[in-house]
GUDREN-726325 format. One record per residue: residue in one letter; residue number from 0; z, x, y of N, C-alpha, C, O in turn. Coordinates in steps of 0.05 Angstrom, whole numbers, plus 5000, padded with zeros to 4 digits. Example, Ala and Ser with C-alpha at 12.3 -4.5 7.8 and 13.67 -1.06 7.14 Angstrom:
2
@residu:A; num:0; n.w:5156; n.u:5264; n.v:4886; ca.w:5156; ca.u:5246; ca.v:4910; c.w:5156; c.u:5264; c.v:4934; o.w:5169; o.u:5285; o.v:4934
@residu:S; num:1; n.w:5142; n.u:5257; n.v:4955; ca.w:5143; ca.u:5273; ca.v:4979; c.w:5157; c.u:5258; c.v:5001; o.w:5161; o.u:5268; o.v:5023
# end
This chain:
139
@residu:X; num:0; n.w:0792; n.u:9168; n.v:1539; ca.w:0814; ca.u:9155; ca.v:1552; c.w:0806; c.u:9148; c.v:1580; o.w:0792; o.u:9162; o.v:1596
@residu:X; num:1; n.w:0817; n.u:9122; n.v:1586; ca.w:0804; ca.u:9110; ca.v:1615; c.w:0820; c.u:9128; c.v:1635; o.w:0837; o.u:9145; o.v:1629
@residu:X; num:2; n.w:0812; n.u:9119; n.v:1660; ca.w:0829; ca.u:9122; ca.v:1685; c.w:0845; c.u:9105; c.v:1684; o.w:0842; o.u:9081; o.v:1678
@residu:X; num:3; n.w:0877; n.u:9125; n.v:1693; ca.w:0900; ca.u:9109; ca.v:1696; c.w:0911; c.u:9115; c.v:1671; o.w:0935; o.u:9115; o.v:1674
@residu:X; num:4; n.w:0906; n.u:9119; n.v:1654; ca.w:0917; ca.u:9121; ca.v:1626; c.w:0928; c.u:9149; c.v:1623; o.w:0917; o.u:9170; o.v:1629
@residu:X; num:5; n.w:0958; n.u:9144; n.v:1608; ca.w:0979; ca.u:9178; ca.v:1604; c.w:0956; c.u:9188; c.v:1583; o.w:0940; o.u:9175; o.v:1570
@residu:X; num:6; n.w:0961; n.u:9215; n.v:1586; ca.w:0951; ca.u:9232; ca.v:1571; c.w:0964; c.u:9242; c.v:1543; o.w:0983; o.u:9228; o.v:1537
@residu:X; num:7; n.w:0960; n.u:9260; n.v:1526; ca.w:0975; ca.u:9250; ca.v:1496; c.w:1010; c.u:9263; c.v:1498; o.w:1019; o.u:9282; o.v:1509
@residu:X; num:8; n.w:1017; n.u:9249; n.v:1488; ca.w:1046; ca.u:9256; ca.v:1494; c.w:1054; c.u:9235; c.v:1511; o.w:1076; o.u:9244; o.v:1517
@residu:X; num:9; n.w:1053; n.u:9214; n.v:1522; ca.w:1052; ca.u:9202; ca.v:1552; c.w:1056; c.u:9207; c.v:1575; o.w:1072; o.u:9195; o.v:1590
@residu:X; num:10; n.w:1034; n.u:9239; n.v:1583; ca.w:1052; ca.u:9262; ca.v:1597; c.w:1017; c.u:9241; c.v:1621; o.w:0997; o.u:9229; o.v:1614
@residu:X; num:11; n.w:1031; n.u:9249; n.v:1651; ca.w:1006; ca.u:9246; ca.v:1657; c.w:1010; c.u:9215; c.v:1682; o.w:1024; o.u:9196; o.v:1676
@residu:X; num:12; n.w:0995; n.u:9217; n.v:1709; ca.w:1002; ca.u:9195; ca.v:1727; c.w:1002; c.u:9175; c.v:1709; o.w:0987; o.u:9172; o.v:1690
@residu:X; num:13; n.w:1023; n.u:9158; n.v:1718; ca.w:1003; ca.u:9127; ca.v:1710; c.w:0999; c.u:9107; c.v:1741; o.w:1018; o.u:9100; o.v:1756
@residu:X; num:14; n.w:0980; n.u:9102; n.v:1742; ca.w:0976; ca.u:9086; ca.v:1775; c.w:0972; c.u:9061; c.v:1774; o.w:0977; o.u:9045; o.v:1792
@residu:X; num:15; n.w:0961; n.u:9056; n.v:1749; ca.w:0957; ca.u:9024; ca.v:1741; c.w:0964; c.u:9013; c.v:1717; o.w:0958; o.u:9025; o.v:1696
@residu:X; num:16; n.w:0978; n.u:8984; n.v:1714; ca.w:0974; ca.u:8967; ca.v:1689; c.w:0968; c.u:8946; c.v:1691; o.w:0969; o.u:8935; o.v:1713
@residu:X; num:17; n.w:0959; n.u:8933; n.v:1668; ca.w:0962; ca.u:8900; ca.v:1669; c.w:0991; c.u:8894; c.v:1663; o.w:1007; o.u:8909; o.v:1652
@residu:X; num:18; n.w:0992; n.u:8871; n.v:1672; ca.w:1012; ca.u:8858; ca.v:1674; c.w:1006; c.u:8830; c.v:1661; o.w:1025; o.u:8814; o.v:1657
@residu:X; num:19; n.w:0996; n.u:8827; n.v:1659; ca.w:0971; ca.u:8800; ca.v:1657; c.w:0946; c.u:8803; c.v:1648; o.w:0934; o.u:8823; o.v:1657
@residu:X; num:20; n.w:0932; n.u:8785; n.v:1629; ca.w:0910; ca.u:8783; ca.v:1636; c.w:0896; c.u:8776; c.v:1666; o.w:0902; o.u:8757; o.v:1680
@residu:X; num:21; n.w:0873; n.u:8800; n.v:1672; ca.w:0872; ca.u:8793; ca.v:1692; c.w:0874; c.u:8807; c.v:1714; o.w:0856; o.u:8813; o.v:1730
@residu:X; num:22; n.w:0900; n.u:8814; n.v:1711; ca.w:0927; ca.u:8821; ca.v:1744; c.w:0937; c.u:8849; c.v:1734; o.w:0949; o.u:8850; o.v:1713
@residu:X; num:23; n.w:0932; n.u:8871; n.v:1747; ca.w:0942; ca.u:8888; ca.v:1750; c.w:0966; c.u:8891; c.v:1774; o.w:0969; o.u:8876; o.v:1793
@residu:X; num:24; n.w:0982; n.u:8915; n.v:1767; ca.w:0994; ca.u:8926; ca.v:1786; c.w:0990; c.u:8960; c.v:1788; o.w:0991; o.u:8974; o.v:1768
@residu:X; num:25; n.w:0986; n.u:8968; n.v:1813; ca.w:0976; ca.u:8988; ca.v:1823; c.w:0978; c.u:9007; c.v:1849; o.w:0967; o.u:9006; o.v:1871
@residu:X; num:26; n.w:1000; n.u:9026; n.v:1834; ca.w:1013; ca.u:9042; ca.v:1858; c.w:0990; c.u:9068; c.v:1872; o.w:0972; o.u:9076; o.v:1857
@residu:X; num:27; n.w:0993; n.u:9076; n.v:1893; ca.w:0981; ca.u:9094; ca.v:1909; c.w:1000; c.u:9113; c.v:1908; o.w:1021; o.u:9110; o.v:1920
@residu:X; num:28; n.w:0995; n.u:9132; n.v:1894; ca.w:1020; ca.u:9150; ca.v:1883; c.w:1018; c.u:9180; c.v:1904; o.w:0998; o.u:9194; o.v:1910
@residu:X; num:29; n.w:1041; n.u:9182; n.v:1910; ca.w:1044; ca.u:9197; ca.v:1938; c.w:1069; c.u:9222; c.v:1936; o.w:1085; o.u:9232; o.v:1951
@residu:X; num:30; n.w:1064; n.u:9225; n.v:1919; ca.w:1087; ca.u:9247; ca.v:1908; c.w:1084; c.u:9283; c.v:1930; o.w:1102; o.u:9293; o.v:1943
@residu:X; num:31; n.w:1060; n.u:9291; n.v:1926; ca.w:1048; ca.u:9307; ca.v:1945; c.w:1059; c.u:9304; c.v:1974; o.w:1062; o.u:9322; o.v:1991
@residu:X; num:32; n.w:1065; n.u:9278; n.v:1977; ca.w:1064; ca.u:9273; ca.v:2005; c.w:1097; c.u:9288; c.v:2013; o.w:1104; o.u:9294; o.v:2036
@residu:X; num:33; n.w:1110; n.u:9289; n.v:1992; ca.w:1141; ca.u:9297; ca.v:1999; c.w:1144; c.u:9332; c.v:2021; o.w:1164; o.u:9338; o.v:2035
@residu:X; num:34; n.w:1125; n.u:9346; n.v:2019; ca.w:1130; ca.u:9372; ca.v:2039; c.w:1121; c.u:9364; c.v:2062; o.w:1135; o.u:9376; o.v:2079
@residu:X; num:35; n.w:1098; n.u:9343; n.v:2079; ca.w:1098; ca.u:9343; ca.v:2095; c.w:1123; c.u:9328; c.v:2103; o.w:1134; o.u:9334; o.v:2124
@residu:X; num:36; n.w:1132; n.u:9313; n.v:2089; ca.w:1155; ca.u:9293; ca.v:2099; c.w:1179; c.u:9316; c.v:2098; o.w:1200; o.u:9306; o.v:2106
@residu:X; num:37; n.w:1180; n.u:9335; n.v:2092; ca.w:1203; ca.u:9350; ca.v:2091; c.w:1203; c.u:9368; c.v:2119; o.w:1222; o.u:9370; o.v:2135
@residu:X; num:38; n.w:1176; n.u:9379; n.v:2118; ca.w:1171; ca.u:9390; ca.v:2146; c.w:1173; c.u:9367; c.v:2171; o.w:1173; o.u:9377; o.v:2194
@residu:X; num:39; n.w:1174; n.u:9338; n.v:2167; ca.w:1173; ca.u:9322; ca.v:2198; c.w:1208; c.u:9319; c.v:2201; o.w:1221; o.u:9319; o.v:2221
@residu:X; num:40; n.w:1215; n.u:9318; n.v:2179; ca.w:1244; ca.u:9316; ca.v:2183; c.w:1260; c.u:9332; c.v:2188; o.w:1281; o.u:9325; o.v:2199
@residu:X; num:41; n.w:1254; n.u:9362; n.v:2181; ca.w:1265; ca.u:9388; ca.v:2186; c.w:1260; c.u:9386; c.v:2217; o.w:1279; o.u:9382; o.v:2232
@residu:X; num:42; n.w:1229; n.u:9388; n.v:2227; ca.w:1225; ca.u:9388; ca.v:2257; c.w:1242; c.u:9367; c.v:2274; o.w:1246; o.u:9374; o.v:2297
@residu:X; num:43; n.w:1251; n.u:9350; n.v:2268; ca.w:1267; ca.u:9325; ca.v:2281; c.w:1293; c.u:9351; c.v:2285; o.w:1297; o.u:9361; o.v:2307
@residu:X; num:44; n.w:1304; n.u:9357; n.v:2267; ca.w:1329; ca.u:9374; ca.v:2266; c.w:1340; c.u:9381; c.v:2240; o.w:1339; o.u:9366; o.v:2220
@residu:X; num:45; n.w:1354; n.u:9417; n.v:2242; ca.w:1356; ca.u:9414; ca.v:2221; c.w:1379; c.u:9395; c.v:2194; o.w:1393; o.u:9375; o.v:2200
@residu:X; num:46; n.w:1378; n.u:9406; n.v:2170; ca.w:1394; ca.u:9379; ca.v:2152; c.w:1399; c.u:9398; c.v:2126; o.w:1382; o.u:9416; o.v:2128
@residu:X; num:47; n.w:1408; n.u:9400; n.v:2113; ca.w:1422; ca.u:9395; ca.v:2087; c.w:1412; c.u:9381; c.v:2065; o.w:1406; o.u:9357; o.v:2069
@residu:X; num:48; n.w:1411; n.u:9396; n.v:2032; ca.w:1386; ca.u:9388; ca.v:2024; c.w:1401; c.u:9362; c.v:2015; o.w:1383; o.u:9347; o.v:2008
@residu:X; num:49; n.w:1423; n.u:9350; n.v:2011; ca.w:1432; ca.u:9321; ca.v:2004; c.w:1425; c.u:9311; c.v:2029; o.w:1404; o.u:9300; o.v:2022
@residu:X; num:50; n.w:1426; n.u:9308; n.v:2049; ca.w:1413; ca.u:9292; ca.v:2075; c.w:1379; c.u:9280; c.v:2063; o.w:1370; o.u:9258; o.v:2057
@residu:X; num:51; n.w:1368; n.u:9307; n.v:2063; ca.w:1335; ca.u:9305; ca.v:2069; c.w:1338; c.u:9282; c.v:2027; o.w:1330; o.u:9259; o.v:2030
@residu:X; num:52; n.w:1343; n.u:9285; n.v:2013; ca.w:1347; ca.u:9268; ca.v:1987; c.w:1347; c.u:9240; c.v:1999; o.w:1327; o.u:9225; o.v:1997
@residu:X; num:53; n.w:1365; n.u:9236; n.v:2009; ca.w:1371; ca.u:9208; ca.v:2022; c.w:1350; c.u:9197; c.v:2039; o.w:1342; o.u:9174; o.v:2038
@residu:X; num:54; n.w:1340; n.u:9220; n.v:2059; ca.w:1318; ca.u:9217; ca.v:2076; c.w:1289; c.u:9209; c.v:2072; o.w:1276; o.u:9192; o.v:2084
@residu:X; num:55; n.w:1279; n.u:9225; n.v:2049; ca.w:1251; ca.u:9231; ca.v:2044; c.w:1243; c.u:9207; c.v:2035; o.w:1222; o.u:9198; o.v:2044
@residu:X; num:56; n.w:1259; n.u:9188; n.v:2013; ca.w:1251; ca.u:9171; ca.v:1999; c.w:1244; c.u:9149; c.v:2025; o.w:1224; o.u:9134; o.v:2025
@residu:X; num:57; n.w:1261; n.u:9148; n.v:2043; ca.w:1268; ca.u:9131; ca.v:2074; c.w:1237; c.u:9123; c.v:2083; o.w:1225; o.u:9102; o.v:2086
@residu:X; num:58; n.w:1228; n.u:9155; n.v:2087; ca.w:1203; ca.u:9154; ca.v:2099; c.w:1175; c.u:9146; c.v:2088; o.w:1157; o.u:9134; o.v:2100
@residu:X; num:59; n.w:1176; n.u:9160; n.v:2051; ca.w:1162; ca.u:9160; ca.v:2037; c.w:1155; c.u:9123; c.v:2030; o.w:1134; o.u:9115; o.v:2019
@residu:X; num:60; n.w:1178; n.u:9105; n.v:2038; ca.w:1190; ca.u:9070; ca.v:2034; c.w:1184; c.u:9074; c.v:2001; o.w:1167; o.u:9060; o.v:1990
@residu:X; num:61; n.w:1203; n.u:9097; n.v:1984; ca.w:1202; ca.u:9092; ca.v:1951; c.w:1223; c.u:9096; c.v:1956; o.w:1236; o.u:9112; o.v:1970
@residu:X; num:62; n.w:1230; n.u:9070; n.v:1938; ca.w:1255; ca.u:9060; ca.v:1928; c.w:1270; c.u:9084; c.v:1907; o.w:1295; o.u:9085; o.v:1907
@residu:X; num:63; n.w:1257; n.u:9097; n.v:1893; ca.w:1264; ca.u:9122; ca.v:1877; c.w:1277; c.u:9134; c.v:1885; o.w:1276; o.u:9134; o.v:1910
@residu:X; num:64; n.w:1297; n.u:9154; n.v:1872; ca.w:1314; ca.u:9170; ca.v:1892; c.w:1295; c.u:9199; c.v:1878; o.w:1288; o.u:9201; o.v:1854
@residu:X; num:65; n.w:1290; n.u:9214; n.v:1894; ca.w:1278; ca.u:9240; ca.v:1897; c.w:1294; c.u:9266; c.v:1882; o.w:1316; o.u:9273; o.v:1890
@residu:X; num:66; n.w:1279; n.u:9278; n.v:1862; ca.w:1294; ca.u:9301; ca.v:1846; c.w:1312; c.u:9311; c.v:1855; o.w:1306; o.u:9313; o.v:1878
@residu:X; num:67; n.w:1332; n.u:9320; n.v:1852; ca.w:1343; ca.u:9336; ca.v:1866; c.w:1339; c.u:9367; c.v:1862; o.w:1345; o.u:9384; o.v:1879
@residu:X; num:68; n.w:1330; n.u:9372; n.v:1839; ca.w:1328; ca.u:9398; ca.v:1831; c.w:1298; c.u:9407; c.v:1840; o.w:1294; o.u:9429; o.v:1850
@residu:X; num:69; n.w:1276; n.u:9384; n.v:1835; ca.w:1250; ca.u:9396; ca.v:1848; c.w:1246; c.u:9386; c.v:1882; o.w:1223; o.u:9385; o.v:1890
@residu:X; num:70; n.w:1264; n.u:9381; n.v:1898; ca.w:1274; ca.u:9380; ca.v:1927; c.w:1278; c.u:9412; c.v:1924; o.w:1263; o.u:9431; o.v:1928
@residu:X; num:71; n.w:1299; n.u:9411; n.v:1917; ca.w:1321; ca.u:9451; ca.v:1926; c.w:1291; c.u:9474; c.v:1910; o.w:1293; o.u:9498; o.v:1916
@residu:X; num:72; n.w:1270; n.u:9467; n.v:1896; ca.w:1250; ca.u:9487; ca.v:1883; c.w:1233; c.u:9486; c.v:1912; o.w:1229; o.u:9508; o.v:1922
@residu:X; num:73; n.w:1224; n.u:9467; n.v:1923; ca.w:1204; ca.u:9460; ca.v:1947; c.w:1222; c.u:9477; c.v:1960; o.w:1214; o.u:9500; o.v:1965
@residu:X; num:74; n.w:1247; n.u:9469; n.v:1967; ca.w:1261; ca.u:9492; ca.v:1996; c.w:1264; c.u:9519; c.v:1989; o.w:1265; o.u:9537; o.v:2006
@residu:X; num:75; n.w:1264; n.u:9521; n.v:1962; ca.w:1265; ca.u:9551; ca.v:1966; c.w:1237; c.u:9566; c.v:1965; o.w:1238; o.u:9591; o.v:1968
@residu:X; num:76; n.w:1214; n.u:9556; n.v:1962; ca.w:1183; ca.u:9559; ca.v:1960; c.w:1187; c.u:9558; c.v:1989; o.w:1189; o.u:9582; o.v:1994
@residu:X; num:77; n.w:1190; n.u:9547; n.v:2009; ca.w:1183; ca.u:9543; ca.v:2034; c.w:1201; c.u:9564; c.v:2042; o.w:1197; o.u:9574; o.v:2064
@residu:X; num:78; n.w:1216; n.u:9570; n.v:2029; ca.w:1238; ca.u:9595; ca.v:2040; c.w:1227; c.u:9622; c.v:2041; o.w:1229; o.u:9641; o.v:2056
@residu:X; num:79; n.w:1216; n.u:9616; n.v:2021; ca.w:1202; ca.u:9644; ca.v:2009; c.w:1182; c.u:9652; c.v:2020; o.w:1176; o.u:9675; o.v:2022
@residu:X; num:80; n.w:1164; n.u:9627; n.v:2032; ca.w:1139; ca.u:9635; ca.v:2046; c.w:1138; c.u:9631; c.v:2081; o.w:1120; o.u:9632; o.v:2098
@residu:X; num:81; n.w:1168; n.u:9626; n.v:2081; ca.w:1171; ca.u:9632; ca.v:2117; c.w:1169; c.u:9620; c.v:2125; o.w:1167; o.u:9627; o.v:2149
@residu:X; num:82; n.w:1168; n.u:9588; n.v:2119; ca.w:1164; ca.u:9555; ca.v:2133; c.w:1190; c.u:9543; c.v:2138; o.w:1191; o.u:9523; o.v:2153
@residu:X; num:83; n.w:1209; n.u:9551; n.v:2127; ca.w:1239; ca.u:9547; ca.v:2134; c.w:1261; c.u:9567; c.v:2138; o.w:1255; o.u:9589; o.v:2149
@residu:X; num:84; n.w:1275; n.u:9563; n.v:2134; ca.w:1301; ca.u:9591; ca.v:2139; c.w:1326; c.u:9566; c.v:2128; o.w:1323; o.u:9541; o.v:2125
@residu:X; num:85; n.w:1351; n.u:9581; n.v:2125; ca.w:1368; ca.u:9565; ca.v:2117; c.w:1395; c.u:9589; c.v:2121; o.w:1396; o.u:9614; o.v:2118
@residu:X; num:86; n.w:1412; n.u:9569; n.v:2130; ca.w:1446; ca.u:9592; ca.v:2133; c.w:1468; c.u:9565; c.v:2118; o.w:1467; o.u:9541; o.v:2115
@residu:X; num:87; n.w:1484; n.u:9585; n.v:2112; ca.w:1511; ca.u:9559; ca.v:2110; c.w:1528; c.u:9550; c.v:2124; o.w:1543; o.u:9563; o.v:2139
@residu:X; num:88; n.w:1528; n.u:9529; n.v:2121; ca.w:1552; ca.u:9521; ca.v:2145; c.w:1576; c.u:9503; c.v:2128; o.w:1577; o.u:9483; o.v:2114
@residu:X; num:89; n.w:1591; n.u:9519; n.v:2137; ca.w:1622; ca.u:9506; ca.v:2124; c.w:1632; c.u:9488; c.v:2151; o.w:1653; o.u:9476; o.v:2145
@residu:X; num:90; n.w:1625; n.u:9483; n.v:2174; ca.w:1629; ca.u:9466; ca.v:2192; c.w:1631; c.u:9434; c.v:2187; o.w:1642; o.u:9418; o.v:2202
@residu:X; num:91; n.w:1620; n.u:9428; n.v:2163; ca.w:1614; ca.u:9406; ca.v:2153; c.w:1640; c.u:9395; c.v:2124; o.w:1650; o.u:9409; o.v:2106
@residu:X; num:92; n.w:1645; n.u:9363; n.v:2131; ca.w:1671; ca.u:9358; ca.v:2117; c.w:1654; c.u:9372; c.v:2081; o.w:1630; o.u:9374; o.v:2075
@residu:X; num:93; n.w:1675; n.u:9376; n.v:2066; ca.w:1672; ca.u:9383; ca.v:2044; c.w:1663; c.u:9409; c.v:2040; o.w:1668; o.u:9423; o.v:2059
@residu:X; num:94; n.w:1653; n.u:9421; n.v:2024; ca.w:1644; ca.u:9448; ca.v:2007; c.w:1623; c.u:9451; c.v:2041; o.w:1617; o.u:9438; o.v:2061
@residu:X; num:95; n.w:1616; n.u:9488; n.v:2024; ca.w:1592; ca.u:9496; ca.v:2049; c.w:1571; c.u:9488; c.v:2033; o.w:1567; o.u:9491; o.v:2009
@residu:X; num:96; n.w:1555; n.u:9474; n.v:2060; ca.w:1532; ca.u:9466; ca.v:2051; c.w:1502; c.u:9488; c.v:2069; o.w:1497; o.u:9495; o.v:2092
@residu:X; num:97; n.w:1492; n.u:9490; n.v:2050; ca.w:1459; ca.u:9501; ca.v:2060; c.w:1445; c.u:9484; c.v:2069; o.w:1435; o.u:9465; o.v:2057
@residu:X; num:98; n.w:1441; n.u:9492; n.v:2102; ca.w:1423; ca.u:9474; ca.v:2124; c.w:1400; c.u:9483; c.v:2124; o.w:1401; o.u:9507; o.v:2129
@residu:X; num:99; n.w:1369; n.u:9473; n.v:2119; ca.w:1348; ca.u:9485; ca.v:2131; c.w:1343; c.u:9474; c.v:2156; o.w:1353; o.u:9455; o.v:2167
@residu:X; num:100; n.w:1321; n.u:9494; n.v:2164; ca.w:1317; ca.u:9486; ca.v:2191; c.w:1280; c.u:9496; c.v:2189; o.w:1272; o.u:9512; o.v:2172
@residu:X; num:101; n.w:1260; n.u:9484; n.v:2209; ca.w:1236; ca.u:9495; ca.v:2203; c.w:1235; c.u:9520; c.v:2221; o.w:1252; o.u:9526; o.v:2238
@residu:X; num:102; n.w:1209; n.u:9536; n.v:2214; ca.w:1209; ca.u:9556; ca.v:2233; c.w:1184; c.u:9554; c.v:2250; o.w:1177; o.u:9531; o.v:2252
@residu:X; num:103; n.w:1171; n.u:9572; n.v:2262; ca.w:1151; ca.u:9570; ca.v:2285; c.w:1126; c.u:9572; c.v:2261; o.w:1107; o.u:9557; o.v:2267
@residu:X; num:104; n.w:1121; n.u:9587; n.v:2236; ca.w:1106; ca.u:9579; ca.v:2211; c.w:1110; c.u:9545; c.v:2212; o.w:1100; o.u:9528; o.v:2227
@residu:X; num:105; n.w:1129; n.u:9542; n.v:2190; ca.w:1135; ca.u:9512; ca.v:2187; c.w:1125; c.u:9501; c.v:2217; o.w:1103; o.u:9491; o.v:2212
@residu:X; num:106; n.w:1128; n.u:9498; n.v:2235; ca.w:1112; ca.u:9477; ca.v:2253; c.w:1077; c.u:9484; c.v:2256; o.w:1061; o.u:9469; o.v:2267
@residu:X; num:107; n.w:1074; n.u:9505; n.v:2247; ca.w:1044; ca.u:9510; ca.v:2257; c.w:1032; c.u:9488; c.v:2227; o.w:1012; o.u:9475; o.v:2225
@residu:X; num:108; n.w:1048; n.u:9491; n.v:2212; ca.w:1043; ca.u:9479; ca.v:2178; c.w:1037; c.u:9455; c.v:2180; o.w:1018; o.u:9444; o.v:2170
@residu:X; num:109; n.w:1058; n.u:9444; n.v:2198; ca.w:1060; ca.u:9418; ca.v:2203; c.w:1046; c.u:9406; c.v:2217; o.w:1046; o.u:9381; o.v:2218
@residu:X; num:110; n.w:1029; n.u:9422; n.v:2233; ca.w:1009; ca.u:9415; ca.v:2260; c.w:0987; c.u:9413; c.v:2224; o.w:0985; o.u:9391; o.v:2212
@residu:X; num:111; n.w:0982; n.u:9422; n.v:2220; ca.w:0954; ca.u:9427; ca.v:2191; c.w:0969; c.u:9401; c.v:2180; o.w:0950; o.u:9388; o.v:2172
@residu:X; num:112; n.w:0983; n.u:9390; n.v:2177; ca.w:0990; ca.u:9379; ca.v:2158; c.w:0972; c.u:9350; c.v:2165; o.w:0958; o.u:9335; o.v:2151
@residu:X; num:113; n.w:0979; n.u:9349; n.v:2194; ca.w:0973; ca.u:9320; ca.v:2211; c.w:0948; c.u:9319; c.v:2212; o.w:0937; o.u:9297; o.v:2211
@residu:X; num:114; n.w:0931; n.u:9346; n.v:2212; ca.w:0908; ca.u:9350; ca.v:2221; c.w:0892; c.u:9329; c.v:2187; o.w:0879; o.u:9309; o.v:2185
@residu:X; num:115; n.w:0901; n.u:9346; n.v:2172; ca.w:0897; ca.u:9330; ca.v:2148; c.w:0896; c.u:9303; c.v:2138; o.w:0878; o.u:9291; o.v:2127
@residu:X; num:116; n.w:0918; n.u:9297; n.v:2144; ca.w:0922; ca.u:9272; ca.v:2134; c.w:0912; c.u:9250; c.v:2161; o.w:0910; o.u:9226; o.v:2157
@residu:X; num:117; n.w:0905; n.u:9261; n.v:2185; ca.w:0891; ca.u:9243; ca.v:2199; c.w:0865; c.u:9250; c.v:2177; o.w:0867; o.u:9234; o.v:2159
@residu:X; num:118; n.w:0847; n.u:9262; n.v:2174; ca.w:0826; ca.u:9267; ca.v:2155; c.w:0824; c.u:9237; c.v:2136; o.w:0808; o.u:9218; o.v:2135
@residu:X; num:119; n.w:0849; n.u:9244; n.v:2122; ca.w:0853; ca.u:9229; ca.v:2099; c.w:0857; c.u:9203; c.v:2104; o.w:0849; o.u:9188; o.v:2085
@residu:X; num:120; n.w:0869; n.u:9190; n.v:2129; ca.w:0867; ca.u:9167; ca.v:2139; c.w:0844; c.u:9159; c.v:2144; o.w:0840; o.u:9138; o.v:2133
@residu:X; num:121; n.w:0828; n.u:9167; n.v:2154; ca.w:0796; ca.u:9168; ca.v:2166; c.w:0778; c.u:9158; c.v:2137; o.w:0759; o.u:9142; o.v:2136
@residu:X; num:122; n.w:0787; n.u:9168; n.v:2122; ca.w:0771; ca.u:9167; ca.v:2086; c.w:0790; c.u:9138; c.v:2071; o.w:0784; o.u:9122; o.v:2054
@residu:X; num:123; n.w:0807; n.u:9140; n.v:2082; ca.w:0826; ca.u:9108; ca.v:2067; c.w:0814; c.u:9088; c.v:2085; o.w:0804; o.u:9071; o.v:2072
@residu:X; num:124; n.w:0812; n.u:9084; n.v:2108; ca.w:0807; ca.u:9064; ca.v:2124; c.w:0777; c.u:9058; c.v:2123; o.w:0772; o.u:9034; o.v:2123
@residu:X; num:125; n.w:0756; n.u:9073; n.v:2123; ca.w:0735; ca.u:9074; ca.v:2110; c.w:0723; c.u:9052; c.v:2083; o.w:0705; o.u:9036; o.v:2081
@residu:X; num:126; n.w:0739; n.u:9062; n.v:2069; ca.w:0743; ca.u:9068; ca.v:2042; c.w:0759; c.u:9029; c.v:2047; o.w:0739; o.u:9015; o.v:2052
@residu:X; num:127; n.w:0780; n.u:9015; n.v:2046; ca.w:0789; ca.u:8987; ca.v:2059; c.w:0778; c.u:8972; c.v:2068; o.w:0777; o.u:8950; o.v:2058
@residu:X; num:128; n.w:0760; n.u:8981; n.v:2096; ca.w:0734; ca.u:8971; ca.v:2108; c.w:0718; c.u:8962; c.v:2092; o.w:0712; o.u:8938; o.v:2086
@residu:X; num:129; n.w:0710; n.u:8986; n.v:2083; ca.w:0680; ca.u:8968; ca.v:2062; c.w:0695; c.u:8951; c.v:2040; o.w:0676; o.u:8938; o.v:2029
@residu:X; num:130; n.w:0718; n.u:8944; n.v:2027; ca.w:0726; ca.u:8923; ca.v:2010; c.w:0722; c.u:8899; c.v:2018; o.w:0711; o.u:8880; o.v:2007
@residu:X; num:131; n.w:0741; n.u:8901; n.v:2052; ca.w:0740; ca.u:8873; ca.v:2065; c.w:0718; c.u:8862; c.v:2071; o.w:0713; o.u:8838; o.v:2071
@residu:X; num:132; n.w:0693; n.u:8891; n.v:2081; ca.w:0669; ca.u:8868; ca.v:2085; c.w:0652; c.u:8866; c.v:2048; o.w:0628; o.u:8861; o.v:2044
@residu:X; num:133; n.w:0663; n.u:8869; n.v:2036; ca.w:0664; ca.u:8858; ca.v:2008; c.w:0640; c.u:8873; c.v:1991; o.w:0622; o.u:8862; o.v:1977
@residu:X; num:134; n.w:0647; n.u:8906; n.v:1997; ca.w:0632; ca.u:8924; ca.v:1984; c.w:0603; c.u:8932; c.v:1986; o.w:0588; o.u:8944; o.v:1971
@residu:X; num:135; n.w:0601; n.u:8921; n.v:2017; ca.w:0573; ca.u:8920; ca.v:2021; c.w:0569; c.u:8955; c.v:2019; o.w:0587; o.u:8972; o.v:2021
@residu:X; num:136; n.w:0535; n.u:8961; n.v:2014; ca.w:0524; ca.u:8982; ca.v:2001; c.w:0523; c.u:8997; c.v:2025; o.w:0530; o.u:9021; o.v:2024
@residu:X; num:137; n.w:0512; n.u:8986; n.v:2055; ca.w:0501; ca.u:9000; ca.v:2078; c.w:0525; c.u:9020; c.v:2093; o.w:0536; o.u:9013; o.v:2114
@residu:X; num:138; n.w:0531; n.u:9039; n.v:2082; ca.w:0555; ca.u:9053; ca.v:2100; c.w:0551; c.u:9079; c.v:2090; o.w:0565; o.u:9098; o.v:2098
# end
């Protein structure tokens, strides 16, 4: 089975199709990317996990609306390992809702997070470069 292609069951990314002879379409699939984005938004201030739903997709620019059930599994993993904290607040119109907020963990996380993904920028831009000068070998 090629790259790009589901695995049996049709379980499995898919990043690319044709559409065309020819013409593909082909997403840069960024799903991973949702805890750092949870940690920059928590650091802004804290929110409520229907807020950060509405939010993440904002930042992530996917049109998708974001699990809601594997959102609240991530907060409570981050709960668990001391990167967030969370209280309720009935201050807010309707039912009590559970606010996270990050902690002094969660921002050291988030400092790694940047450190990274500048990394990872450094390797994409790279990686773009040599297309535009049209795959040349010397790099």
């Amino acid at each position: 089975m090629g790259p790009g292609r589901r695995g049996p069951g049709g379980r499995g990314a898919r990043v690319r199709r044709q559409v065309a002879p020819g013409t593909w379409e082909v997403h840069a699939r960024v799903e991973r990317f949702v805890e750092p984005v949870v940690l920059l938004l928590l650091s802004e201030r804290p929110m409520h996990g229907y807020e950060l739903l509405e939010r993440v997709p904002v930042l992530l620019r996917d049109e998708r609306r974001l699990d809601l059930g594997n959102l609240y599994r991530l907060l409570r993993s981050l709960e668990e390992e001391g990167i967030v904290d969370s209280e309720w607040d009935d201050g807010l119109p309707g039912p009590a809702k559970r606010v996270y907020r990050l902690t002094d963990a969660g921002r050291a996380l988030l400092g790694r997070w940047a450190e990274a993904l500048r990394d990872a920028r450094g390797v994409l831009d790279a990686f773009i470069d040599r297309i535009e000068r049209g795959g040349e070998v010397n790099s």
